[in-house]
C-alpha positions in Angstrom: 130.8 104.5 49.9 127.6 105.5 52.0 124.6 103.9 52.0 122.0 105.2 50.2 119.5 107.3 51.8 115.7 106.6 52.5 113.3 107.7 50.5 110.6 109.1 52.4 107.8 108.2 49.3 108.3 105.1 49.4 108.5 104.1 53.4 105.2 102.2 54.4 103.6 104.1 57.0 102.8 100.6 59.4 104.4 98.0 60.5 102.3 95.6 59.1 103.2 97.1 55.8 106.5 95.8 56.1 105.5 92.3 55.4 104.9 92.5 52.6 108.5 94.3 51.2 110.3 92.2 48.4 112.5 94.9 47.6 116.1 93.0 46.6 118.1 95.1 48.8 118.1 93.5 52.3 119.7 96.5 54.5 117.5 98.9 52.4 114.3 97.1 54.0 116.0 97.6 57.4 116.9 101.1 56.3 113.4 101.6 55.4 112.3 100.9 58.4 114.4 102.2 60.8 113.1 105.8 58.9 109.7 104.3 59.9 110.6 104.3 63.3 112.4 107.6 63.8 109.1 109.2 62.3 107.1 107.6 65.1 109.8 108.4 67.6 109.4 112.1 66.4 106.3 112.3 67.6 106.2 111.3 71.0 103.8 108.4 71.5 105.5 105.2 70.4 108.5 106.3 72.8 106.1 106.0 75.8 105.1 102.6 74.3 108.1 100.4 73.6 111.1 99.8 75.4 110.5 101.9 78.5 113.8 101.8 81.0 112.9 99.8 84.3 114.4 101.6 86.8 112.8 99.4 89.5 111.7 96.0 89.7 108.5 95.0 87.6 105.7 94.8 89.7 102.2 96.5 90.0 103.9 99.5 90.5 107.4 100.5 88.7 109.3 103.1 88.2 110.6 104.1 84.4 113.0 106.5 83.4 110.7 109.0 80.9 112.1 108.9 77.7 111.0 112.2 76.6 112.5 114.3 79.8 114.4 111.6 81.3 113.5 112.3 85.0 112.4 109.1 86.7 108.5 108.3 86.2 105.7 106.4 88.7 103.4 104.2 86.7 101.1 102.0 87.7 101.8 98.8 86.3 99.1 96.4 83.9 102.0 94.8 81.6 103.8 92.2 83.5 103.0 88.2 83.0 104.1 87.3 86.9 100.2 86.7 87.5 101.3 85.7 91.5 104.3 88.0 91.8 106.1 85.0 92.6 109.6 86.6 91.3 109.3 88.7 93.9 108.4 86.0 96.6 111.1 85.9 99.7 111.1 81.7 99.2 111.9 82.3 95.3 114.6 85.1 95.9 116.1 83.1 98.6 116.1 79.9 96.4 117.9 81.5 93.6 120.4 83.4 95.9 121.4 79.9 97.5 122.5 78.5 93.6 123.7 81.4 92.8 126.8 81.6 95.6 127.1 77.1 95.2 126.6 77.3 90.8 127.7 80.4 89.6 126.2 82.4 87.5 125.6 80.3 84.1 126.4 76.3 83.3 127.8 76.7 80.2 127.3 73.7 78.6 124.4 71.7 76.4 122.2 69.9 78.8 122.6 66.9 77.3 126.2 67.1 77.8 127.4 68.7 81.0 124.7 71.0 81.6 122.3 69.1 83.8 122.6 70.6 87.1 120.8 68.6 90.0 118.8 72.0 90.3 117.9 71.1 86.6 116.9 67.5 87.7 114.8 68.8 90.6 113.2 71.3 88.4 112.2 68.5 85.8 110.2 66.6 88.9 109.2 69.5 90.5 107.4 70.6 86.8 106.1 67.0 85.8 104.5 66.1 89.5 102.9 69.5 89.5 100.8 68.5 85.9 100.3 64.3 87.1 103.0 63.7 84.3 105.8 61.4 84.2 108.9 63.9 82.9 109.5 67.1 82.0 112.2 68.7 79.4 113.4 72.0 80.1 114.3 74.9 77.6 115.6 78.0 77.3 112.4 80.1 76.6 108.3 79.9 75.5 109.4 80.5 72.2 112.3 78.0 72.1 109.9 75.1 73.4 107.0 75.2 70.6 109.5 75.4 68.0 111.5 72.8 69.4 108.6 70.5 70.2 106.7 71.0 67.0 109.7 70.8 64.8 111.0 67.7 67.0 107.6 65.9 66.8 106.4 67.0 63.3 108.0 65.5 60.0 107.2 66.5 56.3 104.1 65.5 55.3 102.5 64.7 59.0 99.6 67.2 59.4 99.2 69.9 62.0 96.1 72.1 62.3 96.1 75.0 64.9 93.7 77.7 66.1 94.0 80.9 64.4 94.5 83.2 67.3 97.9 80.7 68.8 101.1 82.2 69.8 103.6 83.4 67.4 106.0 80.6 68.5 103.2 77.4 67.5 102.4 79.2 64.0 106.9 79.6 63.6 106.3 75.7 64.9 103.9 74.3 62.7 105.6 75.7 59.7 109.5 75.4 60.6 108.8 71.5 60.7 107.3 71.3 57.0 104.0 69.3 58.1 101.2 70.3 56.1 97.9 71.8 57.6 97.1 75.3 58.7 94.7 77.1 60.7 91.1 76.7 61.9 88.9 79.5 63.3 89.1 80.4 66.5 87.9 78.1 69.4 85.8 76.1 66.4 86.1 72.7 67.3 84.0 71.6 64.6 86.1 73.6 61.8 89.7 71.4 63.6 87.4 68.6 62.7 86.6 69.4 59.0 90.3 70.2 58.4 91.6 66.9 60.3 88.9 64.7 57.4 89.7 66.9 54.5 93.5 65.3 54.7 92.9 61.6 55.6 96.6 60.4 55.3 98.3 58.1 57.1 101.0 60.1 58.0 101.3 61.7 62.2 98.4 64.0 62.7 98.4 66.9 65.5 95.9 69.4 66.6 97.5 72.2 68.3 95.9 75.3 70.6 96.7 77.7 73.2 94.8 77.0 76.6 94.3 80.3 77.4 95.2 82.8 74.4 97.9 85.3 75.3 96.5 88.3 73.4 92.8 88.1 73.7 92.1 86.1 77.0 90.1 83.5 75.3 90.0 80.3 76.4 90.0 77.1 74.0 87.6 74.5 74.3 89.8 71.8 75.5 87.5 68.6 76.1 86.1 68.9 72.3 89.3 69.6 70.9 90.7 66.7 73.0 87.5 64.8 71.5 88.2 65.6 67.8 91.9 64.8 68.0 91.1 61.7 69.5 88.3 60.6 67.0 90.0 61.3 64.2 93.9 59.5 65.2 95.5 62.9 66.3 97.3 64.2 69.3 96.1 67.5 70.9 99.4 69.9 71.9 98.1 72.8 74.2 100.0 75.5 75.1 99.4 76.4 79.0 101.8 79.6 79.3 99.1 81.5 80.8 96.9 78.9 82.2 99.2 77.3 84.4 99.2 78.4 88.0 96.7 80.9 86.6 93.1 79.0 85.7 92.0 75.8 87.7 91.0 75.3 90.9 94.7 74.9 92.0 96.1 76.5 89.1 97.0 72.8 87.4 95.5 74.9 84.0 92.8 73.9 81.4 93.2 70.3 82.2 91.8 71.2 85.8 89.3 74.0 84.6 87.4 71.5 82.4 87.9 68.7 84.7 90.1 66.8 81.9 93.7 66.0 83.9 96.1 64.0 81.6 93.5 64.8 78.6 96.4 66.7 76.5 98.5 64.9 74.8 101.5 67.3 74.8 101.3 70.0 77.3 103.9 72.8 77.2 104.2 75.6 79.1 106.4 78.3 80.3 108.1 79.6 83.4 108.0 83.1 82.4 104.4 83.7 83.2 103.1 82.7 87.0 106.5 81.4 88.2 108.1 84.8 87.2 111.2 83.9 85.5 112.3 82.5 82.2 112.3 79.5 80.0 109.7 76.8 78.9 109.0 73.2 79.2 107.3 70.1 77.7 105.4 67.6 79.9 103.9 64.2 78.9 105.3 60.5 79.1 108.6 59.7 79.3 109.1 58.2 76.5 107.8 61.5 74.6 109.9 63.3 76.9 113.7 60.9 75.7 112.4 61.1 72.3 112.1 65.3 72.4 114.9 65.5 74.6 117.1 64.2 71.3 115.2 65.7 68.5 114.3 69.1 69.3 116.9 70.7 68.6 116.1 73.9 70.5 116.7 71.9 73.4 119.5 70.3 71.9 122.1 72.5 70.6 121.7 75.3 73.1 123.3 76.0 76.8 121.6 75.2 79.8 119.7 78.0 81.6 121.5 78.8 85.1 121.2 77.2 88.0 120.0 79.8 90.3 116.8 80.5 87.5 116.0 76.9 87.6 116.1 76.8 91.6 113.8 79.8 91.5 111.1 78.4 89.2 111.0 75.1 91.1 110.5 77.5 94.4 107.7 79.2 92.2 106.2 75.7 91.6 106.3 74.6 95.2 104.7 77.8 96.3 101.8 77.4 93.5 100.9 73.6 94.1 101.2 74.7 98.5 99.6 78.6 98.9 96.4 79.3 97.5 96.1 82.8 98.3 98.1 84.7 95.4 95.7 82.9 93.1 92.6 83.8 95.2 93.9 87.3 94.9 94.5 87.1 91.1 91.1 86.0 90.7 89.6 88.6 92.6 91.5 91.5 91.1 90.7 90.1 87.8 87.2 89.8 88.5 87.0 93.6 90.1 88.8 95.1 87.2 86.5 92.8 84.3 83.4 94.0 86.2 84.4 97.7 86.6 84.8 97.9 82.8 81.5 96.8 82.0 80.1 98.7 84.5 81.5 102.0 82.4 80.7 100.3 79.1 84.2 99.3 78.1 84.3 95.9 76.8 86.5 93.5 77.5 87.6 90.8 74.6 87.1 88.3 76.9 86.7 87.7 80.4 87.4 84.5 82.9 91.3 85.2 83.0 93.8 88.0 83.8 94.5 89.1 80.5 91.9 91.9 79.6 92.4 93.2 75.8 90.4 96.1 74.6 90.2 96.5 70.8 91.6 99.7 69.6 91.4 99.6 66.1 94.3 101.0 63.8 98.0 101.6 65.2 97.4 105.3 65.5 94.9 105.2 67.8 96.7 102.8 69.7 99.2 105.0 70.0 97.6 108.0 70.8 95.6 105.8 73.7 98.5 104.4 74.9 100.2 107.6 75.2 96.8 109.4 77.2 97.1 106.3 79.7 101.0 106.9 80.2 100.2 110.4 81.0 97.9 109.0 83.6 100.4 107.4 85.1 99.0 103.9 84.1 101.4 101.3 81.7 99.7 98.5 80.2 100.6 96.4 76.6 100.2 98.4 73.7 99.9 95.2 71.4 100.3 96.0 67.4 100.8 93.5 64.3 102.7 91.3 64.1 101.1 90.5 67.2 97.4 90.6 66.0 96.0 91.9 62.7 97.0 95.3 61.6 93.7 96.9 61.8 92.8 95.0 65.5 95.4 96.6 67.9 94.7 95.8 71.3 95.5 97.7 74.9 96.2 94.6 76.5 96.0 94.8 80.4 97.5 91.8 82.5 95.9 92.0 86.3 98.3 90.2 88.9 97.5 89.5 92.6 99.8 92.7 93.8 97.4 95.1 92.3 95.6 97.4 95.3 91.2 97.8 94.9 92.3 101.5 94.3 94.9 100.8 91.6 92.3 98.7 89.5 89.3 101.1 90.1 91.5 104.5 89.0 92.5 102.3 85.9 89.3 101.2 84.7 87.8 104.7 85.1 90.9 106.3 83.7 90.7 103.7 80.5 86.9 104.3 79.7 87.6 108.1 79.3 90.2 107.1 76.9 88.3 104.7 75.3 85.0 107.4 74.8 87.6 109.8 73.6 89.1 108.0 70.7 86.0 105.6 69.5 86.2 102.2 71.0 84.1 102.1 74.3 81.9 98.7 73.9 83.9 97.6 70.6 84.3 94.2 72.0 84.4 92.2 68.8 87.9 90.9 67.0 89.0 91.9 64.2 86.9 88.7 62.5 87.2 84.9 62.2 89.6 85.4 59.0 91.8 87.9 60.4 95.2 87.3 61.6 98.3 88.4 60.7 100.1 84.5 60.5 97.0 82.5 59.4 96.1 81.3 56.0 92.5 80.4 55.4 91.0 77.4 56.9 
């Protein structure tokens, strides 16, 4: 028996429609939605979007195949998280090759069991001596850290309160481990206080932030958040995925920026951001360290990375904490590119980092703008809900160090005529304090 049809009355138009879809027939919501897709696939723009081919290594300029003639396509490149271009680094490469012909290709095994590989133990020191810390647990990815750290640390009926702009993976967190809590506004460190005293309970108490926000390029007051955690019995848990390497004097993250090393409490980071590979990591004392490396089960009951990605990260890590000038370079293509923008009256979300988001508004214009700069020859992050609210897409641009005076100038110039085109030159604002697609009200 087929399966019945969609109805094209009653598929939501957005994505962010789909959230809210109770219907009792699961594969007709994935049915539903697929028909969603195709529609958007008919007409041209989300293809150029999502999913693009790599036919080249990603860099600040790759090559794509084009998915609507197939032929191979140049494009200037603003959506890649390797700040440094550290994957590409001879050191790095080199490093990984070496494992790669004495490991294998994968180590097959749970780490607690067989899968600690000495390049696994160096990479633990490596990480922890780089953030002044006394161990390190590895895991698999970003995403597989906060869940496992939150859901490792956090019982039912401890409290967590986080910011409400954090990644995807710390709201999944905070709520996979049944504390109670919710969310503050953004960067408020007075409203993390009011919701720490409104629950005075004995029970374990957490404050939790991003250092530097992935979508918006914000970064979160860290010594009063540190300072209301503190004051009122809680631990502050900071996400430094795009911090570290990144902000900082010598890239050692917020800690550094603010002048606050060993101020966090529980710092996690990634190694799919400056150190151009994949997986995450928790750093802090060892015996938070033994007791995560047991009870987060993300870490737990999952196969070690391979060897030759953990011999390139700690490669990436030695390079950060010894060569200075990849980050000099960061910061002074991030700075050209911020200051170009302004200069044609497009407005940045924030500035101080890499990541420069520019508020679209609705999906469709996103679309349609994303499409115009793809034309140009220019790929950056079309970022939609779930990612941030529905009505507040973003084009996200992520400078790195690679990126040429003439590649950042031809963007900036190209983007404003976008962004006077379709509406949103100078629309610097968020979508509000109350808007995000995963927070409930403070």
């Amino acid at each position: 028996m087929s399966a019945p049809a969609p109805n094209p009355a009653a598929v939501p138009a957005s994505i962010a429609a789909f959230r809210k879809d109770r219907s009792s027939d699961l594969l007709q919501r994935c049915r539903d939605f697929s028909a969603m897709l195709d529609a958007l696939r008919a007409e041209g723009d989300y293809l150029t979007q999502y999913r693009l081919e790599l036919l080249s290594p990603l860099d600040h300029e790759i090559v794509v195949r084009d998915p609507l003639t197939s032929a191979p396509k140049r494009l200037v490149c603003f959506d890649s998280n390797s700040y440094l271009g550290l994957h590409l680094h001879p050191r790095v490469t080199a490093a990984a090759r070496r494992a790669l012909d004495e490991a294998g290709a994968g180590t097959p095994s749970a780490p607690l069991l067989s899968g600690t590989s000495r390049w696994l133990r160096d990479l633990e020191e490596v990480v922890a001596a780089f953030h002044d810390r006394e161990a390190a647990l590895v895991f698999p990815s970003g995403y597989a850290a906060n869940i496992g750290i939150l859901t490792g640390l956090l019982r039912p009926g401890d409290l967590a309160v986080r910011d409400r702009y954090v990644h995807a993976s710390l709201h999944d967190g905070c709520r996979f481990s049944g504390a109670r809590g919710g969310v503050y506004a953004h960067r408020d460190a007075d409203a993390a206080a009011r919701a720490l005293a409104r629950d005075a309970g004995g029970a374990g108490r957490l404050v939790v932030t991003d250092g530097v926000f992935s979508m918006h390029g914000s970064i979160a007051p860290i010594p009063e958040l540190a300072s209301v955690a503190h004051a009122a019995g809680a631990l502050l848990m900071v996400d430094e995925a795009h911090a570290t390497g990144v902000v900082g004097a010598t890239g050692r993250g917020t800690e550094e920026l603010f002048g606050l090393r060993g101020g966090i409490d529980v710092l996690m980071g990634t190694f799919s951001k400056a150190a151009g590979a994949a997986g995450g990591y928790v750093v802090g004392p060892r015996d938070l360290v033994d007791y995560l490396r047991f009870f987060a089960h993300a870490a737990v009951f999952t196969a070690s990375l391979p060897a030759p990605v953990f011999a390139a990260v700690a490669e990436a890590f030695r390079l950060m904490g010894e060569d200075p000038e990849p980050r000099e370079r960061l910061h002074a293509n991030a700075r050209r590119f911020t200051s170009a923008l302004e200069a044609l009256g497009v407005a940045p979300l924030a500035t101080g980092t890499p990541i420069v988001a520019v508020r679209v508004g609705p999906q469709a214009t996103l679309l349609r703008a994303g499409r115009e700069l793809y034309d140009a020859g220019i790929r950056c992050g079309s970022v939609s809900y779930p990612a941030v609210p529905a009505d507040g897409c973003l084009l996200r641009f992520t400078v790195n160090a690679r990126h040429t005076a003439e590649e950042i100038d031809r963007t900036a110039e190209t983007l404003a005529r976008v962004a006077a085109r379709h509406g949103f030159l100078g629309k610097a604002s968020p979508a509000g304090p109350d808007a995000s697609p995963f927070g409930e009200p403070s």
